[in-house]
C-alpha positions as a printed Julia matrix, in Angstrom:
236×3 Matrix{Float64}:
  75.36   88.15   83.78
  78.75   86.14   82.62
  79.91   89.82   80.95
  78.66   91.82   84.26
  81.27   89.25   86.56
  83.71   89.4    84.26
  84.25   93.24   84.29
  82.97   93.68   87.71
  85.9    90.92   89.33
  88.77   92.42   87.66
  88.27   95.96   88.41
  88.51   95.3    92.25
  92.38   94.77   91.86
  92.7    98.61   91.69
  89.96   98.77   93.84
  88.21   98.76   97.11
  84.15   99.12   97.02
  82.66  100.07   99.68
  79.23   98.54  100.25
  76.55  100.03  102.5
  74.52   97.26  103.06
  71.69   99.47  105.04
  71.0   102.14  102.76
  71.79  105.29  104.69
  73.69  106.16  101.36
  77.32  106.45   99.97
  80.59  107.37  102.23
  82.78  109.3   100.94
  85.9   111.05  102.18
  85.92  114.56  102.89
  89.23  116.26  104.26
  90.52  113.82  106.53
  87.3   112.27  107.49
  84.89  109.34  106.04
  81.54  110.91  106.28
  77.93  109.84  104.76
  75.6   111.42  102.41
  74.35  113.59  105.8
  77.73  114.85  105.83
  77.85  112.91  109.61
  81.77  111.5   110.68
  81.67  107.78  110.5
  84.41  105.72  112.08
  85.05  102.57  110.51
  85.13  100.22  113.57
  86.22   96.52  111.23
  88.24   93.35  111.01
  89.68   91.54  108.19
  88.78   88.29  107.43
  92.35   87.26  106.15
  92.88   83.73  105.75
  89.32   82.67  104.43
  89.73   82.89  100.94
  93.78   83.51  100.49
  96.28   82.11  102.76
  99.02   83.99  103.61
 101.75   82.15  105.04
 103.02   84.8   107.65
  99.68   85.23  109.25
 100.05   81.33  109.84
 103.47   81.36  111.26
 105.14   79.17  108.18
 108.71   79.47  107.34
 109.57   81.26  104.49
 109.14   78.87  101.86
 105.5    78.39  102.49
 104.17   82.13  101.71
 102.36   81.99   99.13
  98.87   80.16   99.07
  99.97   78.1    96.24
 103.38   76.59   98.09
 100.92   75.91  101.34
  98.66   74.38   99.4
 101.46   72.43   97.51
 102.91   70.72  100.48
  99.56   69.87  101.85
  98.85   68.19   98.25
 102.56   66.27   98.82
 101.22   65.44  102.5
  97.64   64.36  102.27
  97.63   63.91   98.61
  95.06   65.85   95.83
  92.09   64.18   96.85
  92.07   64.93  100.5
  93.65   68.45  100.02
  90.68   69.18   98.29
  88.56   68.13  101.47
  90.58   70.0   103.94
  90.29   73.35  101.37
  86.66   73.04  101.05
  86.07   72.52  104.75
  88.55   75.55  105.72
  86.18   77.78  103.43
  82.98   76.62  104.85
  84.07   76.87  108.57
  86.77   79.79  108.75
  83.98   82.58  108.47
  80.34   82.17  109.11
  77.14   83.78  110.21
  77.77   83.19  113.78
  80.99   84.92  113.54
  79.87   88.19  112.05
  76.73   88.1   114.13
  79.93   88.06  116.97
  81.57   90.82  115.36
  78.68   93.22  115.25
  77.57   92.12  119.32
  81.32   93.21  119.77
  81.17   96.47  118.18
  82.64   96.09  114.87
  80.63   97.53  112.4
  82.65   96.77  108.71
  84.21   93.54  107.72
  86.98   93.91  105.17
  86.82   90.67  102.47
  90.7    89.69  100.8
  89.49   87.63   97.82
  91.48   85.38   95.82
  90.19   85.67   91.96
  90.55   81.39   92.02
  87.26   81.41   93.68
  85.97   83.49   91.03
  87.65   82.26   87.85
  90.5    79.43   86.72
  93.94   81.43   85.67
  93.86   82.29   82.17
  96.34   78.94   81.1
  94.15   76.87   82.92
  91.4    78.08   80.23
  89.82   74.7    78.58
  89.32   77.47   75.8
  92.14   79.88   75.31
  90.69   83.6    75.87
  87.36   82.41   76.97
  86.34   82.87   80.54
  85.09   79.57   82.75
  83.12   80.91   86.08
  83.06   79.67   89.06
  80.27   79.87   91.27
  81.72   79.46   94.6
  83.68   82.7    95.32
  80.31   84.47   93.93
  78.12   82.17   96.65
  80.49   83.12   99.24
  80.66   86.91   98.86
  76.26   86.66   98.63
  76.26   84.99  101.84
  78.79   87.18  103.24
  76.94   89.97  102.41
  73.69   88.58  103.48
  74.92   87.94  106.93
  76.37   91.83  106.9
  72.7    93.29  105.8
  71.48   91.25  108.61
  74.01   92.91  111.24
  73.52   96.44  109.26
  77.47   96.08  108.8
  79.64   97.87  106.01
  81.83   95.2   103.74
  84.64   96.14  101.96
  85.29   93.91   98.82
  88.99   93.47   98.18
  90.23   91.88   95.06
  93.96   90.53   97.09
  95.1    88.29   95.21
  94.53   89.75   91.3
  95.17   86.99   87.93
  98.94   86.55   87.64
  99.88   88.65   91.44
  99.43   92.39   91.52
 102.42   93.07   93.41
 106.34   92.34   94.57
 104.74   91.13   97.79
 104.61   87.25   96.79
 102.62   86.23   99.18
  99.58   89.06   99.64
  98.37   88.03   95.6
  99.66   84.37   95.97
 102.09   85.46   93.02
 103.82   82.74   91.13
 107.2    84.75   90.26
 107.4    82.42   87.6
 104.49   83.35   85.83
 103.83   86.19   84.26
 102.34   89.08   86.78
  99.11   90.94   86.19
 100.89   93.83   84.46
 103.23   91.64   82.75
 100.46   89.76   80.86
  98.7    91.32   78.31
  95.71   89.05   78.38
  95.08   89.86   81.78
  95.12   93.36   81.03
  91.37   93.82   79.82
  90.04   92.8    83.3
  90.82   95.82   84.49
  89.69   98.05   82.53
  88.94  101.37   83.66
  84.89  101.12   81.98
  84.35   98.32   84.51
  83.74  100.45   87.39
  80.47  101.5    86.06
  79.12   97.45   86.11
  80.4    97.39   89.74
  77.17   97.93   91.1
  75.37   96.51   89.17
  76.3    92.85   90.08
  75.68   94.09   93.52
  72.33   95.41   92.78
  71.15   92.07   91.42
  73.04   90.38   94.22
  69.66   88.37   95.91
  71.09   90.15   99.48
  69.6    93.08   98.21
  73.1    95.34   98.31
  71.52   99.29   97.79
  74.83  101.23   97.57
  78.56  100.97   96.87
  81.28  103.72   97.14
  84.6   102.7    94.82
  87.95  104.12   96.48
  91.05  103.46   94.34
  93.9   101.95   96.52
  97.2   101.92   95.12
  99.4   100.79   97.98
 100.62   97.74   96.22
 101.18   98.89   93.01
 103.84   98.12   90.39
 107.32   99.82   90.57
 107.55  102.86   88.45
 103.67  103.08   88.42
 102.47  106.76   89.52
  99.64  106.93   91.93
  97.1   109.01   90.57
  94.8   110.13   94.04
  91.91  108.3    95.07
């Protein structure tokens, strides 16, 4: 299972998937429309939950200094000190999205719920490794995106799984990946550069399949809207 999360993570920072949590089958795009397997027009009625798992600090109306989740959470450490920053982060994760909310969002119509996730749910930053080029995973951001998912099979709701802020920052956009500019970036990194490897796609599903929500299908689209300067974008 370790192997299975560590492909499966990485691959979603080239990648949206798609999951139809209600098995009427895979949606695909076909000319300018999203359709499913009966070849029927579905429009994606959905919200993103920004701000659960990666702060950014525009969509919280900071000044410029505090974009990226790492300065935010910085000054909060400087505030409240380490301890009690740790309280407030664990609290804003258990409260900011719950089952009440996306039982809300389907009474209102919606019917997909985009997910931004922040790989430090998921694993510690490659020199943060107690081990150098061994993985250490973390349960939480797994727990989170089962319950999530749980509470979207309940609604019959479509989640999108979006890996936004990728090991080292994906993009110039500091604070959408939470990039460190003084850190090496995702491309810049060559350790990094196995977790997304293209052979990853095919154990997508698969940790989805053995999720205990009971996920029956995914569709992977390839975004590229934040990719790297000079990078060509090859079509989804």
């Amino acid at each position: 299972m370790q192997s299975i999360k560590f492909y499966c993570l990485y691959i979603l920072a080239s990648l949206y998937v798609l999951v139809n949590v209600h098995a009427q089958g895979f949606l695909k795009a076909q000319d300018k429309q999203i359709v499913n397997e009966k070849g029927e027009n579905v429009l994606l009625r959905g919200i993103g939950l920004g701000g659960w798992m990666l702060q950014e600090g525009y969509m919280l109306g900071l000044n410029n200094k505090w974009q990226q989740q790492n300065q935010i959470r910085k000054h909060i450490e400087e505030l409240i000190g380490k301890d009690r920053a740790q309280e407030f982060y664990d609290v804003w994760l258990a409260n900011h999205t719950r089952k009440i909310d996306i039982d809300s969002l389907k009474a209102w119509g919606f019917n997909s719920v985009r997910l931004p996730m922040h790989y430090n749910l998921y694993t510690l930053p490659i020199e943060k490794e107690p081990v150098a080029g061994q993985q250490t995973w973390l349960d939480k951001g797994f727990a989170m995106t089962d319950s999530l998912l749980a509470w979207c099979k309940a609604n019959k709701m479509y989640l999108i799984l979006d890996l936004h802020a990728a090991p080292g920052g994906q993009g110039n956009d500091l604070n959408i990946a939470d990039r460190d500019p003084a850190m090496p970036s995702l491309w810049e990194n060559g350790r990094n550069w196995p977790r997304v490897m293209p052979k990853s796609l095919l154990l997508v599903a698969t940790i989805l399949l053995m999720s205990p929500t009971g996920v029956l299908q995914i569709r992977p689209v390839i975004n590229m809207a934040r990719k790297k300067p000079g990078m060509r974008h090859c079509g989804n």
